[in-house]
C-alpha positions in Angstrom: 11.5 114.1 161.5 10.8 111.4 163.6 7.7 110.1 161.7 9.7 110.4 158.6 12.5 108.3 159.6 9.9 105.3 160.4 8.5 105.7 156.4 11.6 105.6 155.5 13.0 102.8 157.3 9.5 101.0 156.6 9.8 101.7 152.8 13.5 101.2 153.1 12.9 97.5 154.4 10.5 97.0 152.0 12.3 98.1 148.8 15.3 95.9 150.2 13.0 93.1 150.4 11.5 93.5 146.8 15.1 94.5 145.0 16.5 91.2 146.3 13.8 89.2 144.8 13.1 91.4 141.6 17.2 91.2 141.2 17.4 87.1 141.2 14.1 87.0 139.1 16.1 89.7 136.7 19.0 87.6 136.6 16.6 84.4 135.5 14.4 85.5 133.1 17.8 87.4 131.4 20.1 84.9 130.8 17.9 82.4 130.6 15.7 84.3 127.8 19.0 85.8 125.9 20.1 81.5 125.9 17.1 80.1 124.7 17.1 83.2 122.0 20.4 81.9 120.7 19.7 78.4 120.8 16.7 78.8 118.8 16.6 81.8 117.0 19.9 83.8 114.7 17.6 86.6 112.9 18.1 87.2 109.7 17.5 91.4 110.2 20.3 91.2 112.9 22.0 89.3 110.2 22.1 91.8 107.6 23.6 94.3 109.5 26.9 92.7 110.2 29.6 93.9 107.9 30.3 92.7 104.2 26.8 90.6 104.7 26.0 88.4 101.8 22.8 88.8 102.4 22.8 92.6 101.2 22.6 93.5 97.7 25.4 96.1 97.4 28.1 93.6 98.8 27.2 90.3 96.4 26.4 92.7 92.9 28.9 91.9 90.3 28.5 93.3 86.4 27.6 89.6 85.2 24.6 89.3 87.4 24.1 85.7 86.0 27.4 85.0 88.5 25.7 86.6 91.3 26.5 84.9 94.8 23.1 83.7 96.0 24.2 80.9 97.9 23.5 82.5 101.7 20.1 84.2 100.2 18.6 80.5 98.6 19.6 78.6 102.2 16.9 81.3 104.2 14.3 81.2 101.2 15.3 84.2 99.8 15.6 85.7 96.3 17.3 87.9 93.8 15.9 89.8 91.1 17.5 92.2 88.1 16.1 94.8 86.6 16.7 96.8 83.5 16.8 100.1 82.9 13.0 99.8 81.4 12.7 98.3 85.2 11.9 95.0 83.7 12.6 91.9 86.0 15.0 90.0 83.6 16.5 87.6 85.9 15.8 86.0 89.3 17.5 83.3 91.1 15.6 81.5 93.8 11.9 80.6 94.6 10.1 84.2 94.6 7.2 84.9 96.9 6.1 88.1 94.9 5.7 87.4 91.1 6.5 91.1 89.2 7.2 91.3 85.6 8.0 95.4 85.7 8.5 98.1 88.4 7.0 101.4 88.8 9.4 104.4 88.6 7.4 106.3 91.4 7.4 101.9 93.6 11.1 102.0 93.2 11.8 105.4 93.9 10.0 105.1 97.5 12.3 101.8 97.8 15.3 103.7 97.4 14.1 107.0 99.8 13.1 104.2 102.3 16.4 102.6 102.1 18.5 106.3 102.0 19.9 106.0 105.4 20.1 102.4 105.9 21.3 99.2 103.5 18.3 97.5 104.3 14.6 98.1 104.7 11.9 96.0 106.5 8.3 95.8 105.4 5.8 94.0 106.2 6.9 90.1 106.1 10.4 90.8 103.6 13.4 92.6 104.0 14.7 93.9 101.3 17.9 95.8 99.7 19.0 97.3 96.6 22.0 97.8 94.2 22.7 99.9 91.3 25.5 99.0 89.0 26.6 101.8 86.7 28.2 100.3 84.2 25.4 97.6 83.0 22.5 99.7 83.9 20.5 97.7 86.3 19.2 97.1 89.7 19.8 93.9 91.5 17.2 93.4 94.3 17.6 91.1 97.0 14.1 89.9 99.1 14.5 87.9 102.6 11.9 87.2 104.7 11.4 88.7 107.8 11.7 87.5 111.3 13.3 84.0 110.3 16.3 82.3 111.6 19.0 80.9 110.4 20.2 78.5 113.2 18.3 74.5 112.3 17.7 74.2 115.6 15.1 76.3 116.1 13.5 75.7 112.6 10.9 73.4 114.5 9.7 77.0 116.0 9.9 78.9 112.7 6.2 79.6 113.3 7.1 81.5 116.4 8.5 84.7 115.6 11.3 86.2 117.6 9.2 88.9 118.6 6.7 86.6 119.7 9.2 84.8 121.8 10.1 88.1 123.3 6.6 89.1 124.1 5.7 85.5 125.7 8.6 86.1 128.1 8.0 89.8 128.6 4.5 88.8 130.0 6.0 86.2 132.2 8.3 88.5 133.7 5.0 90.4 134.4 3.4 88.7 136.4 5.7 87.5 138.7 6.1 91.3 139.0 2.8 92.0 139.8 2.3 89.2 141.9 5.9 90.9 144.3 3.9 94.6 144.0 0.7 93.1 145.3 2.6 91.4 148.2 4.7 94.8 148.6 1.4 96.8 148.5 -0.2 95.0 151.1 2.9 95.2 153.2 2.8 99.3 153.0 -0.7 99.5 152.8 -1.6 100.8 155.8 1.4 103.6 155.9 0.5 104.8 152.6 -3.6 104.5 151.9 -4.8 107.6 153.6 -2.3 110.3 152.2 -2.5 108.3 148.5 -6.2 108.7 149.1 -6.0 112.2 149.4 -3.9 112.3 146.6 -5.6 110.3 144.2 -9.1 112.7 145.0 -6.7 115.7 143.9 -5.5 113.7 141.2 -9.3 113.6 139.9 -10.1 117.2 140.2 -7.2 118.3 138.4 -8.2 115.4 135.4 -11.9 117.2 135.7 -10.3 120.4 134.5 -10.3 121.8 138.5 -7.1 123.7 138.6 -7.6 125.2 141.9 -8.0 122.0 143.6 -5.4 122.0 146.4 -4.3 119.3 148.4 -3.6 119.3 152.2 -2.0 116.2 153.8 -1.0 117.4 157.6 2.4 115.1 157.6 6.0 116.0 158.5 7.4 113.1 156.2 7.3 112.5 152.7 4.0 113.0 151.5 4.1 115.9 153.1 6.5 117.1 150.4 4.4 115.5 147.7 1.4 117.5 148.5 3.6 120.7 148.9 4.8 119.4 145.2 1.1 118.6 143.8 -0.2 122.0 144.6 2.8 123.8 143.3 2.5 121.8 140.2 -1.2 122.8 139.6 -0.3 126.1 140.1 2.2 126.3 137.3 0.1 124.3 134.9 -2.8 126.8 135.6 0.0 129.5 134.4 0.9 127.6 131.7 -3.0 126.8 130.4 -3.7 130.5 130.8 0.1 131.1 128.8 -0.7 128.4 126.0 -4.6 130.1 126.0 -3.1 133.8 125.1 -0.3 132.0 122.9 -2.7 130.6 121.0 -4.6 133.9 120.3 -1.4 135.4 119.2 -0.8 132.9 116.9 -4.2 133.0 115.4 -3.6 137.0 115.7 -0.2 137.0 113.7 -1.9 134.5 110.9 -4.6 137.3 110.2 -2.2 140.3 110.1 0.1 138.6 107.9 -2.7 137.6 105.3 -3.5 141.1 105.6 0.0 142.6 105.5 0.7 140.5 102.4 -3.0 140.3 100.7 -3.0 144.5 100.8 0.5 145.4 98.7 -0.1 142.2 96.5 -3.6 143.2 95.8 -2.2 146.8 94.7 1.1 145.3 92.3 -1.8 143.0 90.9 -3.9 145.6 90.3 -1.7 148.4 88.5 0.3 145.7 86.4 -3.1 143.9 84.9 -4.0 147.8 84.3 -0.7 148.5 82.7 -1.2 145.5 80.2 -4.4 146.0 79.6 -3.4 149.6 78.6 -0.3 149.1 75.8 -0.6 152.8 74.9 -0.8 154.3 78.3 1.8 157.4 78.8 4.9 157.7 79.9 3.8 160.2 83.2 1.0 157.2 83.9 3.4 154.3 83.3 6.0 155.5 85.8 3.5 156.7 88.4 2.1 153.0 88.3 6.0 151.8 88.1 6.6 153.5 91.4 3.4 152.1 93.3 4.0 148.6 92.5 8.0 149.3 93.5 6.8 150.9 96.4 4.7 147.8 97.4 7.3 145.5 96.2 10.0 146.8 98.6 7.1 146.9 101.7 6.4 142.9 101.0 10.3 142.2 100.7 10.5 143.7 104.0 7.7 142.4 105.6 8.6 138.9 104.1 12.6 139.6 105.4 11.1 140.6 109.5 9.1 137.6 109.3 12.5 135.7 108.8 14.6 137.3 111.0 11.5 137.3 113.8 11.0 133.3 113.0 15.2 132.8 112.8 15.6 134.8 116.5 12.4 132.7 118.0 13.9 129.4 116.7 15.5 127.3 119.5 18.2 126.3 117.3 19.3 129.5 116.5 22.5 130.5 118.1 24.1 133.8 119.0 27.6 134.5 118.2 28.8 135.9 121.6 31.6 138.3 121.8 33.2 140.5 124.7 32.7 143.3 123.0 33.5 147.5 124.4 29.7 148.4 124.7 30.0 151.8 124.2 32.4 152.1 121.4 29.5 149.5 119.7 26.5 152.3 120.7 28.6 155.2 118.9 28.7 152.8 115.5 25.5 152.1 115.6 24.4 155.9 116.3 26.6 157.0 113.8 24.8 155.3 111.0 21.4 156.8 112.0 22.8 160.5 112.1 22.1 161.4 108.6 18.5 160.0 109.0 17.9 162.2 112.0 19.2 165.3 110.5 17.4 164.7 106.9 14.1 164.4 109.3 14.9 167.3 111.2 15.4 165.5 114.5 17.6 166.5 117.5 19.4 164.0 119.6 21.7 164.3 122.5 23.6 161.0 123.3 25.3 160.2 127.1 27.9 157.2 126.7 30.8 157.1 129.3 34.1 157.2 127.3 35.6 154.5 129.6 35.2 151.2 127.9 32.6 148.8 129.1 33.0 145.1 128.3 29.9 143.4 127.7 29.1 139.6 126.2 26.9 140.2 123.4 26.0 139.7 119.3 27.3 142.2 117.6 25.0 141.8 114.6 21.9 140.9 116.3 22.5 143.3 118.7 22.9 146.2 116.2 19.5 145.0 115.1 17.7 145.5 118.9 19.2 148.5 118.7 18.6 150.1 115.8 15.0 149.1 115.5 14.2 151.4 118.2 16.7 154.5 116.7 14.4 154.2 113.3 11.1 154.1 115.2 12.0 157.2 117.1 13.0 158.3 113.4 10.3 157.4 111.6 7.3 157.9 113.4 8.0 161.3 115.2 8.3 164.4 113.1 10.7 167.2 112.8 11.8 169.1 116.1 11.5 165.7 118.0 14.4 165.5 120.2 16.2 161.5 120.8 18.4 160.8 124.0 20.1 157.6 124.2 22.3 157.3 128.0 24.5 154.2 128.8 24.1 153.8 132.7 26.6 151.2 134.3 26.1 149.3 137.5 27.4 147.0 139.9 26.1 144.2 137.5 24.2 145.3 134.5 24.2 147.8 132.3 20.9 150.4 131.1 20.6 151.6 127.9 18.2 154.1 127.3 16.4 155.1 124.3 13.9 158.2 124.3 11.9 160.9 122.5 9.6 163.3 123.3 7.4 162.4 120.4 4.2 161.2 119.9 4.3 158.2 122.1 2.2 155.5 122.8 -1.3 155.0 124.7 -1.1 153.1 127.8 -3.5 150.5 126.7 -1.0 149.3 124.1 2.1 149.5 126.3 2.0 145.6 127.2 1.0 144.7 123.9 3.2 146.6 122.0 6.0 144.0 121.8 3.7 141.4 120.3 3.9 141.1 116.4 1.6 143.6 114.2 0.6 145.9 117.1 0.8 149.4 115.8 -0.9 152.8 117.1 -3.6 153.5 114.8 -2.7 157.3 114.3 1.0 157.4 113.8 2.1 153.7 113.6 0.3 152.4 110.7 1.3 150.0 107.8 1.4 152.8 105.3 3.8 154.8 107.6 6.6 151.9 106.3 7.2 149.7 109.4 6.0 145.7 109.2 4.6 145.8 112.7 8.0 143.0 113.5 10.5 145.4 114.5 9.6 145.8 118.7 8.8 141.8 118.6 12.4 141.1 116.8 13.7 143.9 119.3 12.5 142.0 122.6 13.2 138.4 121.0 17.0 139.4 120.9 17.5 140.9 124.2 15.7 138.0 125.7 18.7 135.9 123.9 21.0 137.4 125.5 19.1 136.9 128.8 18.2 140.1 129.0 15.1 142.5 129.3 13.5 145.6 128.0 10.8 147.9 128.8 8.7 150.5 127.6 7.7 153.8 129.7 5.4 155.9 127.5 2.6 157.9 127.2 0.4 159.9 124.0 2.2 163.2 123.4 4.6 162.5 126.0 7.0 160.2 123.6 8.8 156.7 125.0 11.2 155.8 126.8 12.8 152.2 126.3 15.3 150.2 128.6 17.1 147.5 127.9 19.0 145.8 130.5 22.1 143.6 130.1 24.2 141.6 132.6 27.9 142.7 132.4 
């Protein structure tokens, strides 16, 4: 502590010293830059901004363009032009810099897109605006040139653009900065070379690509901290290289099984429907098994197409959940209920445990409901008859459990950390042609994280899953 207060009070002296001087310096090159601006320059593109400025085209264009008000325009070497509905320049008023006869549909068009959010548009050494006038049918046009000023005292420096001007006293400013940092750098110098040395080597092993470079600086004061800092910083961006690598895989991974969860069914509808025309006189019993195939396929790429959505909508940072205090377990009995009839048409048990008490959780009820029942249909779908599903409600201090189980076929252990990642299915029992897109346990996990949640999956092959999601209360 005590070495710490002596940097401080050093670096506290010093950055007095240096704010005094930088301030008055400020205060100089400011006002005086911001009076010789005014005195010299009155931009014309600061110009056509003000209100009701004559010097836009949609607050001078009358229906007898002829009696246009062109005064302001002519006194900064400006010009108008009209054009006809052909796009034809039929009038002008004012020396032009750009001699055009016509205009190209696709020219103007980008004028007007350029110009869709602002009166005026700058480019290159003109600014320029446009009007429309309904009732004649014709486009008035008003050029200015760029970067010029109005005020006659400063026409003597018309050569020297106002961001020229700016620049020249921009680099002045400069340097008498970097001539107080030198001075301030040789006053520190010998407080703060060895640490920055250290730091710097560290600095040039992490640009090498060494992320387990580490830096040790033995000091109780500040750069202390910073070397505590540095090494915790290489650390994370080592996580996050090693994220972004696996992120990228995934992302090359979901490319591939979409072109091949989309290529397969639209490969199939292609394939029957060019053999259907081809065949005018096939029969009826042919016709309608073809029918159902391509329907078949046609509802598996409306779904797939519809997860992909939903998965892309949930990921979206923009997207927004519309949280409710809802009763939790009055919401798990809906959302059961609805999945009954498939259980019992598959020949599936299930035994639910929800606390009759009502539970009062924050939560989506539609996105929720879609979390949910992603995992009731898996446990549905892919499991065959005499597969039993529990589904508890556990309330604690905090959180809340929900369970989902079966004692199905379940899932190996080398897929269990993967098997929330988009397309991964179990070869076996989880295909594409068993009706799933591969989305739902992505668009699952992607909604409880939402809600600041978290699920996991205990499972095992022939000893069925068991998924939690947690919820704070």
């Amino acid at each position: 502590m005590k070495s710490r207060r002596k940097l401080s009070n050093l670096l506290l002296r010093n950055y007095l010293i240096a704010s005094i001087i930088m301030f008055f310096i400020f205060l100089v090159f400011f006002f005086g830059t911001i009076a010789t601006w005014v005195t010299l320059y009155f931009p014309i593109n600061m110009m056509v901004r003000k209100e009701n400025s004559q010097l836009v085209a949609k607050n001078i264009i009358t229906s007898d363009y002829r009696a246009t008000y062109v005064k302001e325009i002519l006194n900064i070497d400006g010009w108008i032009e009209v054009l006809d509905k052909d796009l034809k320049v039929v009038y002008s008023k004012g020396h032009r810099k750009i001699n055009r006869v016509v205009y190209g549909k696709e020219e103007l068009y980008n004028m007007l897109v350029n110009m869709e959010f602002q009166d005026v548009f700058t480019e290159g050494t003109y600014i320029y605006s446009i009007a429309y006038d309904e009732d004649r049918d014709f486009y008035l046009l008003v050029y200015l040139p760029n970067n010029r000023n109005l005020n006659k005292i400063g026409k003597p420096f018309k050569f020297v653009s106002v961001r020229v001007f700016f620049a020249m006293a921009i680099v002045f400013y400069i340097i008498i900065f970097i001539i107080i940092m030198i001075t301030y750098s040789k006053l520190t110098s010998r407080n703060l070379t060895k640490p920055l040395k250290e730091l710097m080597k560290g600095v040039k092993a992490l640009e090498k690509g060494d992320y387990s470079t580490r830096i040790n600086v033995k000091s109780q004061n500040e750069f202390g901290e910073l070397s505590e800092a540095f090494n915790l910083m290489v650390q994370k961006i080592e996580e996050e290289r090693r994220l972004k690598e696996k992120s990228e895989e995934n992302r090359r991974r979901l490319i591939l099984d979409v072109s091949h969860d989309l290529k397969n069914p639209l490969v199939s509808i292609r394939g029957y429907s060019n053999l259907m025309l081809k065949n005018p006189k096939m029969n009826e019993e042919e016709r309608a098994k073809y029918l159902e195939t391509i329907e078949k396929n046609s509802i598996r790429l409306n779904d797939l197409i519809t997860d992909l959505f939903q998965l892309s909508k949930f990921e979206s940072t923009d997207f927004k959940l519309d949280i409710k205090k809802e009763n939790i377990c009055e919401f798990l009995r809906e959302v059961i209920a609805m999945y009954i009839p498939n259980m019992e048409e598959k020949g599936v048990e299930y035994n639910f445990y929800i606390p009759e008490k009502p539970i009062w959780v924050n939560f989506d009820y539609y996105s929720m409901d879609r979390a949910i029942g992603n995992l009731i249909l898996n446990s549905i779908r892919y499991n065959s008859s005499g597969t039993t599903i529990k589904i508890f409600l556990e309330e604690l201090e905090n959180i809340i459990k929900i369970i989902i189980e079966d004692d199905g076929v379940g899932i190996p252990k080398n897929l269990v950390d993967d098997i929330f990642s988009p397309f991964v299915r179990v070869d076996s029992s989880r295909n594409s042609k068993s009706g799933g897109t591969g989305l739902g346990l992505t668009i699952t996990k992607t909604i409880i994280n939402k809600h600041g949640g978290n699920i996991f999956l205990d499972s095992d092959i022939n000893k069925g899953v068991k998924f939690t999601i947690i919820l704070n209360k």
